[in-house]
C-alpha positions, -999 to 999 in steps of 0.1 A, spaced: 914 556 304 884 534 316 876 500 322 870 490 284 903 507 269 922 484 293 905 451 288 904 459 248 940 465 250 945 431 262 924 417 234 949 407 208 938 427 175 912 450 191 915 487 184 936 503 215 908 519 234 868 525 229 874 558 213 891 546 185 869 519 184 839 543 179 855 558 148 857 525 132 822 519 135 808 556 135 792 563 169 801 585 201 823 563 225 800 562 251 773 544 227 796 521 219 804 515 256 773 503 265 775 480 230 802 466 245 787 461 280 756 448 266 775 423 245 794 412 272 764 407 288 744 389 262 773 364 254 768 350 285 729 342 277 709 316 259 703 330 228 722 355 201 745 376 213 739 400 189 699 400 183 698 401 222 722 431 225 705 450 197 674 441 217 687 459 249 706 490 229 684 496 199 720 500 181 718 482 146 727 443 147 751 452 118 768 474 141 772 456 170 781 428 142 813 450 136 820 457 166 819 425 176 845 418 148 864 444 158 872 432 195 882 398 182 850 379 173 827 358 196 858 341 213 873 376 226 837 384 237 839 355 260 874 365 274 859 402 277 829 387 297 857 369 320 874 399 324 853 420 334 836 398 362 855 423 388 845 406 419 854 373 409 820 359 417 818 337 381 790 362 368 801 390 351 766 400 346 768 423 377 800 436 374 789 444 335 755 460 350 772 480 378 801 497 345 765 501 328 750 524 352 780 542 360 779 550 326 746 564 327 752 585 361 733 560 380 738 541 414 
């Protein structure tokens, strides 16, 4: 199980894990991974969370619109963003790009 299937298993009404998740919107888990890290992400920016996440990804804005739904709305996106701030610093941003990387292989 990784990161995400926990934290969207405490997010009341979000599918139990990313894989699920990614059938309900039609992409590979991992793509929808980094949608989710890169929302997380964005929330916490000036601007639309889902134009700037589409800007990062190139996934579709409708997409990351339903995923977005999915996980609760923009509310849950700002308890995801808490959650995920591992070390506790206030800025999940780091935490978020550190998941991102492993994702991708990279240190």
């Amino acid at each position: 199980m990784s990161i995400l299937d926990g934290i969207l298993k405490n997010i009341g009404g979000a599918p139990d894990d990313v894989a699920n998740l990614a059938r309900q919107v039609g992409l590979d888990p991992k793509t929808v991974e980094m949608a989710i890290a890169a929302l997380g992400k964005t929330h916490v920016m000036e601007g639309d969370t889902v134009t700037l996440a589409a800007e990062k990804t190139g996934i579709s804005p409708d997409i990351l619109t339903q995923i977005v739904s999915a996980i609760g709305g923009e509310g849950s996106l700002a308890r995801f963003a808490s959650m995920l701030d591992a070390d506790k610093d206030g800025n999940p941003l780091d935490d978020i790009l550190g998941m991102a990387k492993g994702l991708f292989g990279k240190s």
